[in-house]
C-alpha positions as CSV (number, residue, x, y, z in Angstrom):
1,X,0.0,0.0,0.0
2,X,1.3,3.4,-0.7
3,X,2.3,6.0,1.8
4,X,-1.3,7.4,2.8
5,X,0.6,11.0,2.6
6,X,1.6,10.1,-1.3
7,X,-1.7,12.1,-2.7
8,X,-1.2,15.4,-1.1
9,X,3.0,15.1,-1.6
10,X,2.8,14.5,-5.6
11,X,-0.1,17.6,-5.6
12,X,2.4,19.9,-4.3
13,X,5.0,18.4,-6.3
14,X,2.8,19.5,-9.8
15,X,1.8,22.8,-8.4
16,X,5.2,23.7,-7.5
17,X,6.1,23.4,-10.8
18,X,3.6,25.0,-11.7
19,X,4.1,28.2,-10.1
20,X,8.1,28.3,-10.9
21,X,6.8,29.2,-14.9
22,X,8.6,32.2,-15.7
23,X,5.7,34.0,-16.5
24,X,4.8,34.0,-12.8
25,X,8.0,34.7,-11.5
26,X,7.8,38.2,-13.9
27,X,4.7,39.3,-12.3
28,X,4.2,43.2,-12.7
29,X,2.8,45.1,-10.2
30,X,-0.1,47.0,-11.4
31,X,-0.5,51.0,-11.7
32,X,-3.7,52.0,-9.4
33,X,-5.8,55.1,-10.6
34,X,-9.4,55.6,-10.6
35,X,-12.0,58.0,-9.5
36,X,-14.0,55.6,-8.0
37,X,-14.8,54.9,-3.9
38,X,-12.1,52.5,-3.7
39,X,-9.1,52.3,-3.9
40,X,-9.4,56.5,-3.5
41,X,-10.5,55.6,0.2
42,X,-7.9,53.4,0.8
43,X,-5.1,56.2,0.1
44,X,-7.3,58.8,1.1
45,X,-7.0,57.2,4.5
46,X,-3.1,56.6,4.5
47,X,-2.5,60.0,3.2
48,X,-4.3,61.1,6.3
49,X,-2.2,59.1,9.1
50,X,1.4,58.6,7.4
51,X,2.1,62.3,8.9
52,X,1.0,61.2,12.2
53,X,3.6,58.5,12.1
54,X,6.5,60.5,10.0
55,X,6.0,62.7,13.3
56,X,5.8,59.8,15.9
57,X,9.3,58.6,14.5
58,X,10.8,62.2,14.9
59,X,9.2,62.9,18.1
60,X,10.6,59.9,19.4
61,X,13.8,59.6,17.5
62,X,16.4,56.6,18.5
63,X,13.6,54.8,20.8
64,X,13.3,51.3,20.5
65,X,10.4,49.0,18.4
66,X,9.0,48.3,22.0
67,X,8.7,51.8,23.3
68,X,7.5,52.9,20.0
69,X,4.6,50.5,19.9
70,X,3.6,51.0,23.8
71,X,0.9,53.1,23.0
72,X,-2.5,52.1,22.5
73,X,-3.2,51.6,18.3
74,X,0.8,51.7,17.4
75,X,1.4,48.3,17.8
76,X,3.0,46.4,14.3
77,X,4.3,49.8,13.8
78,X,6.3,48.5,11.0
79,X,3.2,47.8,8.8
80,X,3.7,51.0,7.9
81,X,6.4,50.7,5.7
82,X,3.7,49.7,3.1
83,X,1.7,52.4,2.9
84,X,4.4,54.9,3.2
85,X,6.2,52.8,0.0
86,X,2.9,52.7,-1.6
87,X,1.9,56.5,-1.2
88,X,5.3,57.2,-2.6
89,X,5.6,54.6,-5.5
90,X,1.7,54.8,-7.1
91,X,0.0,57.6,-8.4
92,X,-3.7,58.2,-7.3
93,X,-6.0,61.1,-7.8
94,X,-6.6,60.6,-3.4
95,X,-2.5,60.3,-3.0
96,X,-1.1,64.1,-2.3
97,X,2.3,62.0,-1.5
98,X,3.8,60.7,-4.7
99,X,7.4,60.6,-5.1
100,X,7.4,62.9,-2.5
101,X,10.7,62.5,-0.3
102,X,8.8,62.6,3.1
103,X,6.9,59.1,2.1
104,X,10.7,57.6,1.1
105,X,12.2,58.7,4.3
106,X,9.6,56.7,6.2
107,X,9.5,53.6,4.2
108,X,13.7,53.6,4.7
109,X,13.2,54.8,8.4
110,X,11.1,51.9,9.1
111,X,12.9,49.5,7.0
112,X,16.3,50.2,8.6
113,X,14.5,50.2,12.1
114,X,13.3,46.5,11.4
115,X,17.0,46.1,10.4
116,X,18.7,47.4,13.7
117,X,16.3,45.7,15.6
118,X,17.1,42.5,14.0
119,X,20.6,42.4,14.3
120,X,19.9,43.1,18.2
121,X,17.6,40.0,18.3
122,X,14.7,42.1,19.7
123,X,12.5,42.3,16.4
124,X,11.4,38.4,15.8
125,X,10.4,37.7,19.7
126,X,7.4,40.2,19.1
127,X,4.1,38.5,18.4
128,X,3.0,37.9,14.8
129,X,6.7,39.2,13.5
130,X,6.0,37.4,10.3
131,X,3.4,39.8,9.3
132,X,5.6,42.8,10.0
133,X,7.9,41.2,7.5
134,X,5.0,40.9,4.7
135,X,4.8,44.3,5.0
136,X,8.5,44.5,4.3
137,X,8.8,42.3,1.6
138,X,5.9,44.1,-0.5
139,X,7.6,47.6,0.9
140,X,10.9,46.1,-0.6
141,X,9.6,45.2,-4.3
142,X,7.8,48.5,-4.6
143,X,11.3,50.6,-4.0
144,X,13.9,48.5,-5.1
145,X,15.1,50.9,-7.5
146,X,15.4,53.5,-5.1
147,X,17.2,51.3,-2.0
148,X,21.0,51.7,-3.0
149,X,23.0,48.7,-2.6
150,X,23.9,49.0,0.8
151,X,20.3,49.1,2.4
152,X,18.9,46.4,0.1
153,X,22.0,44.3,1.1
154,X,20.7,44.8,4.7
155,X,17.3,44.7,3.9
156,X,16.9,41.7,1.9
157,X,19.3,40.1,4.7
158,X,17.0,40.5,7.3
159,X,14.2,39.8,6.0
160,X,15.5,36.3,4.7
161,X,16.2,35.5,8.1
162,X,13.2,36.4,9.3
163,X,11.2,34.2,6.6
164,X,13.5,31.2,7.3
165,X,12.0,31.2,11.1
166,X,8.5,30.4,9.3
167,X,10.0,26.9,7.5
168,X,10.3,24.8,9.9
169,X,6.3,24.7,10.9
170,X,5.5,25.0,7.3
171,X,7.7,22.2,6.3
172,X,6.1,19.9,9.3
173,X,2.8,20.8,8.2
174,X,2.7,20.9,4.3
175,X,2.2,17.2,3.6
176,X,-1.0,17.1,6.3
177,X,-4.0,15.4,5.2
178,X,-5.8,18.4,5.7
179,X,-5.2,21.9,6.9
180,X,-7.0,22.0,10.2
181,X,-5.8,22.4,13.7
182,X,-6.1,18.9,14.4
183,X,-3.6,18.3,12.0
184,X,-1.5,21.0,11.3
185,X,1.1,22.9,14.0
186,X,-0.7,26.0,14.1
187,X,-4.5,27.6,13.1
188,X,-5.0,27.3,9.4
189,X,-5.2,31.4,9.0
190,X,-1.4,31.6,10.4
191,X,-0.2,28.9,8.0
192,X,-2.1,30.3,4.8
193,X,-0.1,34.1,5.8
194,X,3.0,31.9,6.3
195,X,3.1,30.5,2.8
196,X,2.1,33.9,1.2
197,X,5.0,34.9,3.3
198,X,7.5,32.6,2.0
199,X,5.9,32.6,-1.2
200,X,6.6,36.4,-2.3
201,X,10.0,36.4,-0.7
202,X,10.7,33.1,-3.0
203,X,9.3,35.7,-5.6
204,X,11.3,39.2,-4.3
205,X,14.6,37.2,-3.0
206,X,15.0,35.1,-5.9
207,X,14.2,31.8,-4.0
208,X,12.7,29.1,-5.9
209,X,12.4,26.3,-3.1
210,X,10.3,29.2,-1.2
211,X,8.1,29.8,-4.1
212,X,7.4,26.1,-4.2
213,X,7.1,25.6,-0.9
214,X,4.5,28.5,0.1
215,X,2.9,28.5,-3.6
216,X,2.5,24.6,-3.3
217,X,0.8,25.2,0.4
218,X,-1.3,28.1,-0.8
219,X,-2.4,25.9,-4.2
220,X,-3.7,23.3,-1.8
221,X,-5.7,25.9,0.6
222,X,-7.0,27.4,-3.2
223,X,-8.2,23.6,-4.6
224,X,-9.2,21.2,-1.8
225,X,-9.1,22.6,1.5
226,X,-11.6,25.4,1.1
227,X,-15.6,24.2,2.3
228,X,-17.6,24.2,-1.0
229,X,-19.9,27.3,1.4
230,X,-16.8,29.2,0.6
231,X,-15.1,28.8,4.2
232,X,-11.7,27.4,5.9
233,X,-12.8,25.7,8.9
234,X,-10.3,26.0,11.8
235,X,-11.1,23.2,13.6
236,X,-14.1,21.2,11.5
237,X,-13.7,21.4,8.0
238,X,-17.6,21.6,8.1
239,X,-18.3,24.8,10.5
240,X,-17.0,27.8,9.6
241,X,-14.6,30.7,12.2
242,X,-15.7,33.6,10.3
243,X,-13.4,36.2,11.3
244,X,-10.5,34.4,10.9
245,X,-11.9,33.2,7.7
246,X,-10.6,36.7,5.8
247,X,-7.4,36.2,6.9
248,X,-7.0,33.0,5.0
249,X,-8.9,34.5,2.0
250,X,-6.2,37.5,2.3
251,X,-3.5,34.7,1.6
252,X,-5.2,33.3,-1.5
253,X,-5.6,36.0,-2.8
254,X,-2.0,37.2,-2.8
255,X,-1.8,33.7,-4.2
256,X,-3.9,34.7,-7.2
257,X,-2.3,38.0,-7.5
258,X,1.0,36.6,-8.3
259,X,-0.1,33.2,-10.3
260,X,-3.0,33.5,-11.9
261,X,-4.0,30.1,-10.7
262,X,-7.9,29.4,-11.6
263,X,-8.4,27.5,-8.9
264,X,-7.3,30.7,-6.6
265,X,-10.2,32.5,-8.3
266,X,-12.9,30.1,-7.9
267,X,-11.9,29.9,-4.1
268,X,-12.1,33.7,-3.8
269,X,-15.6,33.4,-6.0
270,X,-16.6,31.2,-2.9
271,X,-15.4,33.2,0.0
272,X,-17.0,36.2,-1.4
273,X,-20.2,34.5,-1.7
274,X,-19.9,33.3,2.4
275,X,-18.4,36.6,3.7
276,X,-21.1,38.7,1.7
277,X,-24.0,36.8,2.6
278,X,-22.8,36.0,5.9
279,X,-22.3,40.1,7.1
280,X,-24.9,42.5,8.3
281,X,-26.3,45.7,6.6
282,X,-23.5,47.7,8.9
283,X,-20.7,45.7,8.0
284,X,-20.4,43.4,10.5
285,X,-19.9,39.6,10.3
286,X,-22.8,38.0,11.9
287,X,-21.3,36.3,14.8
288,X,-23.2,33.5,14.9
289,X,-21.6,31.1,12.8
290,X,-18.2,31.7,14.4
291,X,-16.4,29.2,16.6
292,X,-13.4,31.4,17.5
293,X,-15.0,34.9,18.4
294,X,-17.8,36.1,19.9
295,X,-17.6,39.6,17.8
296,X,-15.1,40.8,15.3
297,X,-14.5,44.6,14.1
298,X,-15.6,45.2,10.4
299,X,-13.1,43.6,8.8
300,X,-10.1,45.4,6.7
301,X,-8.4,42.4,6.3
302,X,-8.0,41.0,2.8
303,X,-11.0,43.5,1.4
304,X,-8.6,43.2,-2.3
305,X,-9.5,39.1,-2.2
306,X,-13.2,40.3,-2.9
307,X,-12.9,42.5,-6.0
308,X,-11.9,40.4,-8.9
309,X,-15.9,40.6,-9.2
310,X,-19.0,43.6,-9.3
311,X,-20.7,42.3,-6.1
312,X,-17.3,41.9,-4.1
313,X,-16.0,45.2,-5.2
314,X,-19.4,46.2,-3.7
315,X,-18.9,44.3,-0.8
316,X,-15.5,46.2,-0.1
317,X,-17.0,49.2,-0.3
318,X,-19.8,48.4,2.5
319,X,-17.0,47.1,4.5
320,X,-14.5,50.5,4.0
321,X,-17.8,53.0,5.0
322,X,-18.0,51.1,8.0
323,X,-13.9,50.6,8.8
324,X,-13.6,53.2,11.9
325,X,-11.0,56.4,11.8
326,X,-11.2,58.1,14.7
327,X,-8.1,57.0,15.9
328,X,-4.6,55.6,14.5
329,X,-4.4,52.2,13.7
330,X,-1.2,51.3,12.3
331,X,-2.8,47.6,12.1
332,X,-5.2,48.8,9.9
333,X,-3.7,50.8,8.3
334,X,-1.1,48.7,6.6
335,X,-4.1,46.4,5.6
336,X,-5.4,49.2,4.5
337,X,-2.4,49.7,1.9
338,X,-2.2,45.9,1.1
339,X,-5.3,46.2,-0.3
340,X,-4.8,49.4,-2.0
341,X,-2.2,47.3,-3.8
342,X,-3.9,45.2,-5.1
343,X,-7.3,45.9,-5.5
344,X,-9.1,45.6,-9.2
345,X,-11.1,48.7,-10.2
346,X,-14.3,48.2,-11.7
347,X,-17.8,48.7,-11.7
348,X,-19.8,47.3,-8.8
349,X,-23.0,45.7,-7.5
350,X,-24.7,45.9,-4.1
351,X,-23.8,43.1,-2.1
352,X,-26.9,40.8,-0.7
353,X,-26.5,43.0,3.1
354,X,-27.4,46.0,0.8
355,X,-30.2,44.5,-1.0
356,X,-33.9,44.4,-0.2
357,X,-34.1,40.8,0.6
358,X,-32.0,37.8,0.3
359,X,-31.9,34.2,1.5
360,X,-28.8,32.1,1.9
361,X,-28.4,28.5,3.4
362,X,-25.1,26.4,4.0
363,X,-24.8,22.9,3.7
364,X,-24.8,22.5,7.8
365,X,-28.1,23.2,8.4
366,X,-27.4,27.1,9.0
367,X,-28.2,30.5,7.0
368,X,-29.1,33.9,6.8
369,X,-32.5,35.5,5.6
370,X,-32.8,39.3,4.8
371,X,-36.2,40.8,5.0
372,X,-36.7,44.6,4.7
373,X,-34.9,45.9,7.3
374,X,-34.6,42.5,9.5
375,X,-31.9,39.9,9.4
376,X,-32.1,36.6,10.7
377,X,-29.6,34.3,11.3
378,X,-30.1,30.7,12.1
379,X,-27.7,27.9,13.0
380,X,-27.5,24.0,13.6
381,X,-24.4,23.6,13.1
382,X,-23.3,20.4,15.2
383,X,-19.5,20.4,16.4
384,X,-16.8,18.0,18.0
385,X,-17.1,19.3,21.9
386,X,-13.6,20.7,22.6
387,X,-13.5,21.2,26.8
388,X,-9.4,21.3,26.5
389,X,-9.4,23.8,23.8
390,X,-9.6,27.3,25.5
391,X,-9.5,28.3,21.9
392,X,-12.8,27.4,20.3
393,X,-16.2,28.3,21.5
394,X,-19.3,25.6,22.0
395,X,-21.3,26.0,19.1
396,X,-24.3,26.0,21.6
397,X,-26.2,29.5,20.1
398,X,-29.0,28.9,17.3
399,X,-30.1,32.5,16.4
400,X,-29.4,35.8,16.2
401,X,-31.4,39.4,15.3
402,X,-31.0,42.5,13.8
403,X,-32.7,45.6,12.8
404,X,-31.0,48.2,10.4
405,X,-32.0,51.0,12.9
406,X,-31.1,49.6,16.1
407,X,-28.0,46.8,14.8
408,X,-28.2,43.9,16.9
409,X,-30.6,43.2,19.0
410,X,-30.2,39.0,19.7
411,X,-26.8,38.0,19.6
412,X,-25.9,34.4,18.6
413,X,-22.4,34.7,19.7
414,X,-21.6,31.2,21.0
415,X,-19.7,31.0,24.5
416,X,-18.1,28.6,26.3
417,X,-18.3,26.4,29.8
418,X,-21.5,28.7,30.4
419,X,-24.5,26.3,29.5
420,X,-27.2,29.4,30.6
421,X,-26.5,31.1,27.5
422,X,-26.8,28.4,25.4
423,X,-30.3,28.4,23.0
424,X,-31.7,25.2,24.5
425,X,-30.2,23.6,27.6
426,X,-31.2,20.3,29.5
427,X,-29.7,19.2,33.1
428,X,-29.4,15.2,33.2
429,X,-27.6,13.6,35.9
430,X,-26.8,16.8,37.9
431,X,-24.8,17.6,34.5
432,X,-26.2,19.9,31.7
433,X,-25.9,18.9,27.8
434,X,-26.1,21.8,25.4
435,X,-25.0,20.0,22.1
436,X,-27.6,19.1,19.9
437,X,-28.3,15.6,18.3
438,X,-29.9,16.5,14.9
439,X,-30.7,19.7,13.6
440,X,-32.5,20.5,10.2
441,X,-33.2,24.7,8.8
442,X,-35.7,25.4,6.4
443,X,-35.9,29.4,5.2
444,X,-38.8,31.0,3.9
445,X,-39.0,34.7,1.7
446,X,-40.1,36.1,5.4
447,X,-38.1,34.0,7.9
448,X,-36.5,30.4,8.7
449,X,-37.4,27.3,10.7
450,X,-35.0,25.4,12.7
451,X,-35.7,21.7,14.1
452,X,-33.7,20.8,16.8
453,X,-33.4,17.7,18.4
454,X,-31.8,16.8,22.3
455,X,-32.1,14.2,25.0
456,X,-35.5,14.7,26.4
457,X,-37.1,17.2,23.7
458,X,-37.5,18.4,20.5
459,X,-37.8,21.8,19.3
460,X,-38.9,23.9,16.3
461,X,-37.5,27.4,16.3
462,X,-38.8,29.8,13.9
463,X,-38.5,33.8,13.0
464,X,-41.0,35.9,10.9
465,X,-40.7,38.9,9.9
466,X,-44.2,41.1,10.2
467,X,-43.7,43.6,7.3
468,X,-46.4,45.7,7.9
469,X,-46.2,45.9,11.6
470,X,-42.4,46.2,11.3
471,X,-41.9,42.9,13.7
472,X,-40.2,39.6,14.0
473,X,-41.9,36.9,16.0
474,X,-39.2,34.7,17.5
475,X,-41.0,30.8,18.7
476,X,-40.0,28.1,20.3
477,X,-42.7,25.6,20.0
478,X,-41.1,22.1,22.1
479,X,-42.2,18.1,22.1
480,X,-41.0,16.1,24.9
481,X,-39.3,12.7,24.5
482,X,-40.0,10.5,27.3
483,X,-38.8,11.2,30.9
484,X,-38.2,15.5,30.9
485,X,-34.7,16.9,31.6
486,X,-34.0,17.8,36.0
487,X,-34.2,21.4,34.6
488,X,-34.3,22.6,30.6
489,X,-34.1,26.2,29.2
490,X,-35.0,28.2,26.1
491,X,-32.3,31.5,26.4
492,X,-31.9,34.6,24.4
493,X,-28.8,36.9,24.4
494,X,-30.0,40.4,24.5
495,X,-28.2,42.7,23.5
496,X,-28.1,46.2,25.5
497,X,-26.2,49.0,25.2
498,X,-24.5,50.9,28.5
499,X,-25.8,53.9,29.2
500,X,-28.8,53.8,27.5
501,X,-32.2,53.3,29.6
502,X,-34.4,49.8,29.7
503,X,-37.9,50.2,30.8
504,X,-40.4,47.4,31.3
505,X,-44.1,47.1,31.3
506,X,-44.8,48.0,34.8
507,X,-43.2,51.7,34.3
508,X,-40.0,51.1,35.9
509,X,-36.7,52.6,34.1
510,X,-33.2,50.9,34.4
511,X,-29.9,52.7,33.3
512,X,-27.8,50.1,31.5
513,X,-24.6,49.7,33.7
514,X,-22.4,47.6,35.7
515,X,-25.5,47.3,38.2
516,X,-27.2,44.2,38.5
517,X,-30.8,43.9,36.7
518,X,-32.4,41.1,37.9
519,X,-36.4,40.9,36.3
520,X,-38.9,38.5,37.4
521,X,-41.6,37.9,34.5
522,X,-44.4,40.0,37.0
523,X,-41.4,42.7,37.3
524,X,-41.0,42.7,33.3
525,X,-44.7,43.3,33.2
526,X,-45.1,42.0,29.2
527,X,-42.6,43.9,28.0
528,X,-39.4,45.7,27.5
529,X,-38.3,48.9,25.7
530,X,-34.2,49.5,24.9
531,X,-32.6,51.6,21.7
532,X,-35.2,51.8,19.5
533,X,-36.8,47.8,20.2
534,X,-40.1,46.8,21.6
535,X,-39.7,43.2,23.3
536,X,-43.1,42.0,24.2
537,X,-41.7,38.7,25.9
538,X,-43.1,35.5,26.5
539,X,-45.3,35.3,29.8
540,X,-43.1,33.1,31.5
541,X,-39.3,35.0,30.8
542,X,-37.2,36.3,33.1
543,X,-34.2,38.7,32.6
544,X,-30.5,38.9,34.1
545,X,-28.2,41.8,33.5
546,X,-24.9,41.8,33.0
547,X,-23.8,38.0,32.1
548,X,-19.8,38.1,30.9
549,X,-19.4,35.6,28.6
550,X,-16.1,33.8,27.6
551,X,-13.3,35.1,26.2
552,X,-10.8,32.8,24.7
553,X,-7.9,34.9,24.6
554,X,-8.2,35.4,28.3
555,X,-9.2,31.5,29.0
556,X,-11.9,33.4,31.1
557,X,-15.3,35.3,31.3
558,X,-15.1,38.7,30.0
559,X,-14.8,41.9,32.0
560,X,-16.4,45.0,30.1
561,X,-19.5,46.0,30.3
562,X,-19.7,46.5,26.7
563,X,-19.0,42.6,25.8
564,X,-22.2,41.9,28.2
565,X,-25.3,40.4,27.3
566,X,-28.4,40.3,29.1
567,X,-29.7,36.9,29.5
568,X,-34.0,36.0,28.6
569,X,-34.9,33.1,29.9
570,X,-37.3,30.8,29.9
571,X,-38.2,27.3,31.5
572,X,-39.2,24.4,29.7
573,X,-42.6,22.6,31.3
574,X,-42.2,19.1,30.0
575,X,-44.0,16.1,31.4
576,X,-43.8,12.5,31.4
577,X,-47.3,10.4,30.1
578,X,-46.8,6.6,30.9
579,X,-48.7,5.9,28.3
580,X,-46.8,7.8,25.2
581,X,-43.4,8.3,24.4
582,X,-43.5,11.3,22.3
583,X,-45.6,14.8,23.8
584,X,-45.9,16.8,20.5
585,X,-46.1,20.4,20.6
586,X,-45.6,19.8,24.7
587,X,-44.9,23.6,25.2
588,X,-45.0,26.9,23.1
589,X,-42.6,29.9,24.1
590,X,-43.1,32.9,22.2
591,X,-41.3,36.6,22.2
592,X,-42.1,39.6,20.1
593,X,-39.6,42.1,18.6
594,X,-40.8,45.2,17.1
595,X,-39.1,48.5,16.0
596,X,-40.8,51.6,16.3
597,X,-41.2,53.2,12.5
């Protein structure tokens, strides 16, 4: 029998060679103008800050990397080197800065920072290094005719130092049978920026074995590794991370940009499709669907992957009105210029957030449905429990809300070791079960229907939007299966923002704080009233404010107020009958959302 590896060794044997055609090694960097909203936005924005950072490096001249990114928004400070090399290097009707000395002097005052700091040992320690170094790299091909000989020497020396620290990982991982974190020695969003890593410094430092290597790695994300929804799953192939989900996209793309490969663009035809359905009217992802992170920042990661096509251009541009800058972010800001880099101008199309209506299902039971000004998610997704993992959330949430006037208003964030905010809960054996056994989704122009199954119940969960009345009933209508649960819940993650008032049915007016809330369903007296939402709840709900929910990245419940969530409970009445297994439509829970026109 054949080594079980052989398949994925001889693919990245063919698409090596593949990428080492001459014509892909002579890739030309394109010339970017337009009149258009993008890519004017994108140097309209690092036209605004590179000043701001040309004066942070003179107010604090001969401070070390770490001092200079001590302050809140400057860490990666040497992402700027790309936009600095771009605003210098590309003409743009938005760019006041080309071939302007000032932009030079930064690009070689951040290039020859990364240098010194190298040679002191103090630059690779630094978390995510490898990204600061993409940034180089691109900074590096756009002025290599303006370097001299002695700063590319030093450059180029560095930097191939700092790309052979990524081998060893990629190397180990490469010949995996699949890209996930079960297999693999890191997430599959750090190993896809890796091998675009090594792949452009193969292209830029004349390295052929790196080309091979991180095209080869890249080839394999682009042809077999993606989910046919248009998704890289981190841990299960089959459930998507969404946030992390553009960084991987990002990589392919810069893939594409530099091969051509077909395959590259039929993966990014797919991630545009699951990022564009799969993001609210305001530019958010919807949270819902993502294992890893509870909320994610409108994304300006890897917006150039989208726009090789109308709607994704479109797409881009709902993401970039919504990209914050009220503060300096050299983080985003050197995403900012990768995708000012490489972005294709043309004309657009509104993306399905911006449309009247949509619906869009997944092949695991989960989806989105746009009505008017209503989005409902819904999710079944069913996932390998991972209690060692602090890493990855329970996928234990199965619906989330939102209203273009008041954003979210039920968030489907999924948590971890907290089983009260889970949708549906059941306590057997003094221990409580949150994972599903069977789920099914079934959408409709006005709504979706979720079946789930557990231990000792069934439930159908549906959403409708009320056009007229400008409503969405949210039910929950449950069957029992023989003996009921020691305790079961049907729970709801409100969402309420800090310093705005809550008032219930009974007259009485909260201000949204750290201060408990703690409603009985006589206290909530049928109903509540918060930013712009009516909730006329179901008779039995009770309400808890703040909850913290988990955090991965501190292996711990959260601890600001504004990643709270108020928790709406209710509790499920089953019964046993001697007589019949099965107690169809046992209990109906029901909770009405309306938004005042």
């Amino acid at each position: 029998m054949p080594d079980r590896r052989t398949f994925f060794k001889q693919g990245l044997a063919v698409s090596a060679a593949w990428l080492l055609k001459p014509e892909w090694m002579e890739a030309e960097q394109k010339s970017l103008t337009s009149t258009g909203a993008l890519p004017d936005k994108y140097f309209r924005r690092l036209a605004k800050w590179c000043p701001v950072v040309i004066k942070k490096l003179k107010d604090g001249h001969g401070a070390s990397l770490h001092d200079l990114e001590a302050e809140h928004g400057w860490y990666h400070l040497p992402y700027m080197v790309l936009p600095s090399a771009l605003l210098y290097s590309r003409q743009n009707p938005a760019n006041p800065f080309y071939k302007k000395p000032e932009m030079l002097k930064l690009a070689f005052d951040l290039g020859d920072l990364m240098a010194r700091e190298d040679k002191d040992g103090t630059f690779a320690p630094r978390l995510d290094s490898y990204r600061d170094v993409y940034m180089w790299l691109e900074a590096y091909a756009l002025l290599k005719d303006e370097l001299g000989e002695e700063r590319r020497k030093s450059w180029s020396a560095a930097m191939e130092r700092n790309v052979s620290f990524l081998l060893p990982e990629m190397i180990a991982s490469k010949d995996m049978p699949a890209y996930t974190e079960n297999f693999i020695a890191s997430s599959p969003n750090h190993l896809a920026w890796w091998a675009a890593t090594v792949m452009i410094a193969g292209l830029y430092l004349q390295k052929r074995e790196w080309v091979a290597l991180g095209g080869g790695i890249l080839k394999r994300f682009a042809s077999t590794e993606q989910n046919a929804d248009g998704y890289w799953g981190e841990h299960n192939p089959n459930g998507p991370t969404g946030g992390y989900n553009y960084l991987t996209a990002m990589a392919v793309g810069v893939y594409w940009e530099h091969t051509k490969d077909p395959d590259a663009l039929k993966a990014l035809r797919r991630a545009t499709d699951f990022h564009a359905n799969l993001t609210y009217p305001d530019g958010n992802l919807i949270e819902l669907f993502n294992d890893r992170n509870r909320y994610w920042h409108v994304s300006y990661w890897g917006q150039f992957a989208f726009s090789s096509f109308p709607d994704g251009r479109g797409y881009a541009e709902l993401l970039m009105r919504n990209v914050q800058d009220e503060e300096i972010d050299v983080d985003c800001l050197g995403l900012l210029g990768m995708n000012a880099l490489y972005y294709h101008n043309g004309p657009s199309t509104a993306p399905p957030p911006l449309q009247a209506s949509y619906r869009h299902q997944l092949k695991n039971e989960s989806g989105v449905v746009k009505d008017g000004p209503w989005v409902i998610g819904m999710s079944g997704i069913m996932d390998t429990p991972l209690p060692r993992s602090q890493w990855f959330l329970d996928r234990q949430s199965n619906l989330s809300l939102f209203h273009e006037k008041t954003g979210l208003i039920l968030s489907g964030a999924n948590s971890k070791h907290q089983p009260q905010l889970s949708t549906f809960s059941e306590k057997l054996e003094n221990e409580w079960v949150i994972e599903p056994k069977g789920t099914r989704l079934a959408q409709f122009q006005d709504g979706s229907a979720l079946a789930i199954a557990f231990n000792t119940f069934s439930a159908e969960l549906s959403a409708s939007v009320n056009a007229s009345q400008d409503e969405t009933v949210v039910r929950a209508q449950l069957s029992g299966r023989g003996k009921p649960p020691q305790e079961g819940y049907f729970a709801l993650q409100l969402v309420l923002k800090p310093g705005q008032v809550l008032r219930t049915g009974t007259g009485k007016t909260f201000k949204v704080s750290e201060g408990k809330i703690d409603l009985s369903a006589q206290e909530i007296g049928g109903s509540i009233e918060h930013n712009g939402w009516v909730l006329k709840p179901d008779a039995e709900a009770t309400l808890q404010w703040p909850v913290y929910p988990y955090n991965p990245y501190r292996n711990a419940p959260e601890t600001k107020i504004e990643y709270a969530v108020a928790l709406l409970r209710v509790p499920l009445k089953l019964k046993a009958d001697a007589h019949h297994w099965m107690q169809p439509d046992e209990q109906t829970i029901q909770h009405r959302f309306q938004v005042a026109k």
